[in-house]
PyMOL commands that place a pseudoatom at each C-alpha (Angstrom):
pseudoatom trace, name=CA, resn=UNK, resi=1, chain=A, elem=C, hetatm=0, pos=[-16.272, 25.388, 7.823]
pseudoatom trace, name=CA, resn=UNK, resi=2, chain=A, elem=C, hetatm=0, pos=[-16.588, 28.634, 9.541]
pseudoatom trace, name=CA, resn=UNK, resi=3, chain=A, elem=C, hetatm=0, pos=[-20.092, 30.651, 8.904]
pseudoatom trace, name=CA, resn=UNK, resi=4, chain=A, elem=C, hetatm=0, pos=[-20.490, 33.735, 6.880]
pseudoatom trace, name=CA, resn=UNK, resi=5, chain=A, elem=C, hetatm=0, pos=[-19.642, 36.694, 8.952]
pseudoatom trace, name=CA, resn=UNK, resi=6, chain=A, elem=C, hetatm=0, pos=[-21.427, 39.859, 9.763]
pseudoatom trace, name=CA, resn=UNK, resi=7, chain=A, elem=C, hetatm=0, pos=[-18.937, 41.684, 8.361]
pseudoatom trace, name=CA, resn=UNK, resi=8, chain=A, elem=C, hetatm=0, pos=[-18.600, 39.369, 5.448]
pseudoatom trace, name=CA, resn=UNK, resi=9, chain=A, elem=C, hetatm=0, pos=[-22.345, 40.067, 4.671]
pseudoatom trace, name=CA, resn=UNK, resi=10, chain=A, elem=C, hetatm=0, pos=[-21.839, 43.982, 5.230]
pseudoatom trace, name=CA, resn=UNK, resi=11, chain=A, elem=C, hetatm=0, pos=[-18.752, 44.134, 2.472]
pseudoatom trace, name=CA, resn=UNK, resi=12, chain=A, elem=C, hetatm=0, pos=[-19.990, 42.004, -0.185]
pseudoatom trace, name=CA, resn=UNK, resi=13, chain=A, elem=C, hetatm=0, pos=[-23.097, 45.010, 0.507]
pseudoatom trace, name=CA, resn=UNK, resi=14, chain=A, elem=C, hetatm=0, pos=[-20.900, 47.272, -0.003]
pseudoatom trace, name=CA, resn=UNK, resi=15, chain=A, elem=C, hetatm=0, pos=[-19.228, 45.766, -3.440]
pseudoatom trace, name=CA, resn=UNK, resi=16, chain=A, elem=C, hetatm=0, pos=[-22.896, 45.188, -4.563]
pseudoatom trace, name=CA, resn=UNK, resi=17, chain=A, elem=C, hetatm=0, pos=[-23.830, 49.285, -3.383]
pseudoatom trace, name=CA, resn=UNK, resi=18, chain=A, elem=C, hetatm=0, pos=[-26.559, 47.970, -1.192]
pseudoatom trace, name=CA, resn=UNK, resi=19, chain=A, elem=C, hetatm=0, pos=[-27.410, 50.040, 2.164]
pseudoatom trace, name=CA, resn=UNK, resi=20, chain=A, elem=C, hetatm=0, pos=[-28.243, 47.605, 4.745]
pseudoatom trace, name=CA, resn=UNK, resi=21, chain=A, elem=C, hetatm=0, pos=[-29.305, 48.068, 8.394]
pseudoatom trace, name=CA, resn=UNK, resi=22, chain=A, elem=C, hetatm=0, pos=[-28.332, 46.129, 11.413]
pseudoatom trace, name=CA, resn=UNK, resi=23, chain=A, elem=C, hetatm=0, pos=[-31.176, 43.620, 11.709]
pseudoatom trace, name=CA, resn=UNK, resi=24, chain=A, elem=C, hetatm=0, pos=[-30.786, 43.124, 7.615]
pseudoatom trace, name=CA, resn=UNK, resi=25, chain=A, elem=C, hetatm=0, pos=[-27.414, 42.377, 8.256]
pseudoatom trace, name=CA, resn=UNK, resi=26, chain=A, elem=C, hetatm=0, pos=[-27.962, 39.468, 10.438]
pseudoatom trace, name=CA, resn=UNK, resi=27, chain=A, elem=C, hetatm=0, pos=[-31.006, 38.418, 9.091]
pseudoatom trace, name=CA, resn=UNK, resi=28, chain=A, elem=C, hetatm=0, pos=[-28.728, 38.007, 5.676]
pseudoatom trace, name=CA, resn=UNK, resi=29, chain=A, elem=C, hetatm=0, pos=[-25.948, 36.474, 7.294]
pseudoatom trace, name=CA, resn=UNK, resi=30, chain=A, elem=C, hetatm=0, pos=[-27.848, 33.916, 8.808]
pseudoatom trace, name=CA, resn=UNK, resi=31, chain=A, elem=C, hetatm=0, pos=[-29.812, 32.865, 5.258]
pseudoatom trace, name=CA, resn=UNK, resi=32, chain=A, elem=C, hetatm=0, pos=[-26.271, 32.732, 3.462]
pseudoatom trace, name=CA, resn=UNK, resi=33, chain=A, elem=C, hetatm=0, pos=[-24.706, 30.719, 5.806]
pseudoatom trace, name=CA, resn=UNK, resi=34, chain=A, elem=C, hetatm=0, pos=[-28.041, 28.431, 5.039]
pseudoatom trace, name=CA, resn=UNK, resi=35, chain=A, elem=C, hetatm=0, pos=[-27.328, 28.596, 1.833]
pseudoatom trace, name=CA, resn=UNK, resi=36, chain=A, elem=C, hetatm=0, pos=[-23.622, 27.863, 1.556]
pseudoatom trace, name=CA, resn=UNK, resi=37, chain=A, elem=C, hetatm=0, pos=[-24.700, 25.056, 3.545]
pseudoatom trace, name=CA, resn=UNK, resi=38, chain=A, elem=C, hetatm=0, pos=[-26.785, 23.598, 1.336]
pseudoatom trace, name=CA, resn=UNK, resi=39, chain=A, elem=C, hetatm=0, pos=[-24.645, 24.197, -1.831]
pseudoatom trace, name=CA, resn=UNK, resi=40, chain=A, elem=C, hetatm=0, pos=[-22.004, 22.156, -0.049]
pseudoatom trace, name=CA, resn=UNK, resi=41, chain=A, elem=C, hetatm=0, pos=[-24.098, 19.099, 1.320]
pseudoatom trace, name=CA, resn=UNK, resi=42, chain=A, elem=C, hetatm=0, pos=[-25.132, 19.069, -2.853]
pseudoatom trace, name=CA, resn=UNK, resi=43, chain=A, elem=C, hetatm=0, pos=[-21.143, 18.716, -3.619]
pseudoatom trace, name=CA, resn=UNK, resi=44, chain=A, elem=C, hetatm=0, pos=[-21.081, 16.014, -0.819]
pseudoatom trace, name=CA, resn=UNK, resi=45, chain=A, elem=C, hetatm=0, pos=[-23.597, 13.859, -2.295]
pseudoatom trace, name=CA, resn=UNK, resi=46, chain=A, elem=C, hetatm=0, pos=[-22.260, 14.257, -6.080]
pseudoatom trace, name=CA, resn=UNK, resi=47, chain=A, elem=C, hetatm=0, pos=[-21.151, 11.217, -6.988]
pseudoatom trace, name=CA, resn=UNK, resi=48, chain=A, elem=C, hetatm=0, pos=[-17.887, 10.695, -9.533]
pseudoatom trace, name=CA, resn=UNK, resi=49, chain=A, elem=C, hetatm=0, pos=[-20.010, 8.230, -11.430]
pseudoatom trace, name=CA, resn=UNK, resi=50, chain=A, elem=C, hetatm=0, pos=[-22.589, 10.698, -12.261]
pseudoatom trace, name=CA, resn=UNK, resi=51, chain=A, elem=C, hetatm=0, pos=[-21.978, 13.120, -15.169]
pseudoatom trace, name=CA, resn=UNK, resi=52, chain=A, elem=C, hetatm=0, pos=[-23.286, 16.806, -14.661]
pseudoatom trace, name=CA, resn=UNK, resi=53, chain=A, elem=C, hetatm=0, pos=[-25.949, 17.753, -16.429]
pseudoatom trace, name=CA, resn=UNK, resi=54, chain=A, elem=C, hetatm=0, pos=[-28.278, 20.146, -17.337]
pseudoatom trace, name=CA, resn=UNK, resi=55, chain=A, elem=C, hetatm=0, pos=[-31.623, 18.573, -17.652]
pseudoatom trace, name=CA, resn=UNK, resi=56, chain=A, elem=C, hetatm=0, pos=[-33.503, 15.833, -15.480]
pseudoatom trace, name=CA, resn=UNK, resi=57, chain=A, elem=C, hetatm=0, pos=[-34.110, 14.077, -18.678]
pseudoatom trace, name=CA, resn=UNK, resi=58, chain=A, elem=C, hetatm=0, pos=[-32.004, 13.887, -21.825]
pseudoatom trace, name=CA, resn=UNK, resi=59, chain=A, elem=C, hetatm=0, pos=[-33.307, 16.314, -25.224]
pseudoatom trace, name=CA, resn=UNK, resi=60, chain=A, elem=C, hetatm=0, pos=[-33.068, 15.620, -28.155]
pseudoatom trace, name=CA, resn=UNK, resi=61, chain=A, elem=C, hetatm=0, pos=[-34.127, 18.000, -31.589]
pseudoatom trace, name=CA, resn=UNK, resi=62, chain=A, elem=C, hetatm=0, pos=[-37.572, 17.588, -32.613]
pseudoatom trace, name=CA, resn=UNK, resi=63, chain=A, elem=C, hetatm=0, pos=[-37.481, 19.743, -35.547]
pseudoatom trace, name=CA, resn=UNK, resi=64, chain=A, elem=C, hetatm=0, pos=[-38.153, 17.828, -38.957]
pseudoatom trace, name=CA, resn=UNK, resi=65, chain=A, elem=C, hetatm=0, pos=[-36.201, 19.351, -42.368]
pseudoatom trace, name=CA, resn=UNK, resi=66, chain=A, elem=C, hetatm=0, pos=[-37.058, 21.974, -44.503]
pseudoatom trace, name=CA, resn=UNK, resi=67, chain=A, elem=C, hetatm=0, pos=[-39.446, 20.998, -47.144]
pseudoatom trace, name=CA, resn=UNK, resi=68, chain=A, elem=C, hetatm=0, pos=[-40.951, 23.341, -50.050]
pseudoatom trace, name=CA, resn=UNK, resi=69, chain=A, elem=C, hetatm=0, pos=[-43.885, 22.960, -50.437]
pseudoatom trace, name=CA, resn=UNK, resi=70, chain=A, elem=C, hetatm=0, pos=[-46.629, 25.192, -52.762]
pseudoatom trace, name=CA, resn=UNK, resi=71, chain=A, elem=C, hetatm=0, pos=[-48.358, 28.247, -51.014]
pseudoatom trace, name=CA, resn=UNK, resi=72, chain=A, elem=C, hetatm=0, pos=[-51.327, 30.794, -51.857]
pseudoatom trace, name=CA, resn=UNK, resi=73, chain=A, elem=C, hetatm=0, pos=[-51.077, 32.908, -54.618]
pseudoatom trace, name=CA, resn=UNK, resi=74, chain=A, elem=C, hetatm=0, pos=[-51.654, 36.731, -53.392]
pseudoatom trace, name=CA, resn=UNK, resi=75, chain=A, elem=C, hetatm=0, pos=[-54.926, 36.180, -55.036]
pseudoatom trace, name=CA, resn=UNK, resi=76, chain=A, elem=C, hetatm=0, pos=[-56.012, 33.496, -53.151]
pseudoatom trace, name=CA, resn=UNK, resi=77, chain=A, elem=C, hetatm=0, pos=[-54.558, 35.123, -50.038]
pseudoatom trace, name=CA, resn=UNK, resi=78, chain=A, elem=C, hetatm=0, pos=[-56.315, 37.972, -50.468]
pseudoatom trace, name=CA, resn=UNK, resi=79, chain=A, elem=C, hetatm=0, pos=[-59.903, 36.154, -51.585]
pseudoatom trace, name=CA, resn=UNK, resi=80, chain=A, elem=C, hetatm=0, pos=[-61.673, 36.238, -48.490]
pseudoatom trace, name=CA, resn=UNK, resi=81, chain=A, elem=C, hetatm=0, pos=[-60.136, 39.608, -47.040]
pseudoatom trace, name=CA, resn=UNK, resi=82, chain=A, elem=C, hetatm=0, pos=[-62.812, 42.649, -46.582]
pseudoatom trace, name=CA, resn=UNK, resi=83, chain=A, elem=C, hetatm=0, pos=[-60.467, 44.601, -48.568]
pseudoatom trace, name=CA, resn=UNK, resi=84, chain=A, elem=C, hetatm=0, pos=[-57.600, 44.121, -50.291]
pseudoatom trace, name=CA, resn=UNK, resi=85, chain=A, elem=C, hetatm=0, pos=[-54.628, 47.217, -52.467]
pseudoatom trace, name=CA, resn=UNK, resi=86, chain=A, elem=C, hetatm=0, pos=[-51.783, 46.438, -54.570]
pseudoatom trace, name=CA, resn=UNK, resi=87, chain=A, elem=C, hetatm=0, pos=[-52.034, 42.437, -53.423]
pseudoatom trace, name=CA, resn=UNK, resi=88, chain=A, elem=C, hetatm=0, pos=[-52.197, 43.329, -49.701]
pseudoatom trace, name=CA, resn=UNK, resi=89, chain=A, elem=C, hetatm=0, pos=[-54.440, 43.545, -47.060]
pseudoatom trace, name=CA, resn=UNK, resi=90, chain=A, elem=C, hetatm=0, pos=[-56.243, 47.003, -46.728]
pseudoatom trace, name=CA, resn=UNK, resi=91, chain=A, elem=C, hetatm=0, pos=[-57.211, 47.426, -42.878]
pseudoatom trace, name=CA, resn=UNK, resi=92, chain=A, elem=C, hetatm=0, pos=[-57.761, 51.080, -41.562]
pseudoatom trace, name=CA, resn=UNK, resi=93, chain=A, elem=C, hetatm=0, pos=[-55.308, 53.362, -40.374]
pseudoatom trace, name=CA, resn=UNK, resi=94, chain=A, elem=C, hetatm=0, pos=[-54.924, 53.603, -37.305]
pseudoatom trace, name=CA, resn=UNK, resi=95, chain=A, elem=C, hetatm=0, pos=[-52.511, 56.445, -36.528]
pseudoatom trace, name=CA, resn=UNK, resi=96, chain=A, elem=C, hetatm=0, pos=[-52.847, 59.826, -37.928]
pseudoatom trace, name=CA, resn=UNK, resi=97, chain=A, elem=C, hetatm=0, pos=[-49.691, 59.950, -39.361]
pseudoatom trace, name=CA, resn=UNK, resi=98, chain=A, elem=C, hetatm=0, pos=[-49.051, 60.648, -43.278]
pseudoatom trace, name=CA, resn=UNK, resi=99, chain=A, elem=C, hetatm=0, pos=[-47.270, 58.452, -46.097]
for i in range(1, 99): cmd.bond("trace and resi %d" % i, "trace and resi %d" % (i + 1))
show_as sticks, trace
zoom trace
């Protein structure tokens, strides 16, 4: 498999809008031909055996059902609150905007 071009690396910068110099170029050529390297030494070693996946380790839900169960009253609630208007917490304003 041929490597990624120069001029490969200086139109795909060009699709993307990116203004690359010479040495950036290069440099970028090199590390994607790395890279498309590496991608296809991972498809070498995938084995037909092995389904893909998308977690090391297999999930599973941990959430438990919905259950009602009995709450505070608003005056409860509101029992150990400095102050308290029309059942809800009173705390001071901090904007100067009006009502």
């Amino acid at each position: 498999m041929p490597g990624i071009t120069r001029e490969e690396v200086a139109h795909l910068a060009r699709l993307s809008r990116l203004e690359l110099g010479a040495e950036e170029l290069d440099h970028l050529a090199t590390q994607l031909d790395d890279i498309i390297g590496a991608v296809a030494r991972v498809g070498e070693v995938a084995a037909d055996d092995i389904p893909p996946t998308s977690h090391p380790l297999p999930l599973t839900n941990v959430m438990r059902p919905d259950e009602i169960r009995p709450g505070l009253s608003p005056e409860q609630a509101l029992s150990g609150a400095p102050a308290a208007e029309d059942q809800r917490f009173r705390v001071p304003r901090i904007l100067g905007e009006e009502q």
